[in-house]
N, C-alpha and C positions, 0 to 999 in steps of 0.2 A: 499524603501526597500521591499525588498515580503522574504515570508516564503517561506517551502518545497513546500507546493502546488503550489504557482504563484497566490499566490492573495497577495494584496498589506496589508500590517501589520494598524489596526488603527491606527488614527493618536492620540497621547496623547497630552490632553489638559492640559493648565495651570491653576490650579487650585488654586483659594486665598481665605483663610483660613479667620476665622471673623477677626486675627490676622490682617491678612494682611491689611481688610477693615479700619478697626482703625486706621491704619499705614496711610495708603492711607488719612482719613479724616483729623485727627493731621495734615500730612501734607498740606493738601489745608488749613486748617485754619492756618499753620502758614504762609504760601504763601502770602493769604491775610492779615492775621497781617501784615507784611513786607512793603506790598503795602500799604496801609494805616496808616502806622507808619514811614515816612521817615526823622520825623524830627531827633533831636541830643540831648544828654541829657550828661550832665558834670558828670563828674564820678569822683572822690576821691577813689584812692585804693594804700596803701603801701606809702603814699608820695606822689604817684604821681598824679596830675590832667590830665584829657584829657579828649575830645568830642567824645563819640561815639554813632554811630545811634541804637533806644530804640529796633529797628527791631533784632538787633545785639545781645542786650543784653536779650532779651527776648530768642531765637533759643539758644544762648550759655547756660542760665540759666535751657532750659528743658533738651538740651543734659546732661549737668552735672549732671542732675536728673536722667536723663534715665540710665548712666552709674553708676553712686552712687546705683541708687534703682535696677541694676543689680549685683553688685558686693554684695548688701547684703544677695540680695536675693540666688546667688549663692554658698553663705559662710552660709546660713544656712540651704540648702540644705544638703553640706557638713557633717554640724553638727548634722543632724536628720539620716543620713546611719547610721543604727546599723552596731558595729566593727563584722566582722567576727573570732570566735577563735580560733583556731588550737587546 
């Protein structure tokens, strides 16, 4: 793309946030967990027994965290906006 003048616009770079880096790390460690955890571990839940890989239940156990410790976090955000009054 160029501007009015005819010179070419910079280019925007992508830029990641320390968020992002942490994001980025968590996941190579669980990568590696994964890789090095490929055995199976017996589960008992609800009745039911079944086999599944500890790679599995670890990745499901931080997601559930993550969305848990987001829904709280978000609901007391909520709760801290002062009511505006008419």
């Amino acid at each position: 793309m160029t501007n009015n003048f005819g010179h070419p616009e910079p280019k925007q770079g992508v830029r990641i946030t320390w968020r992002g880096i942490v994001l980025i790390i968590i996941g190579f460690l669980l990568a590696l967990f994964a890789v090095q955890n490929l055995d199976t571990a017996q589960v008992s839940f609800l009745g039911m027994d079944f086999e599944i890989f500890v790679w599995v239940i670890v990745t499901v156990s931080f997601l559930l965290g993550m969305l848990l410790g987001g829904a709280v976090r978000g609901t007391a955000r909520k709760l801290r906006k002062p009511k505006i009054q008419n």
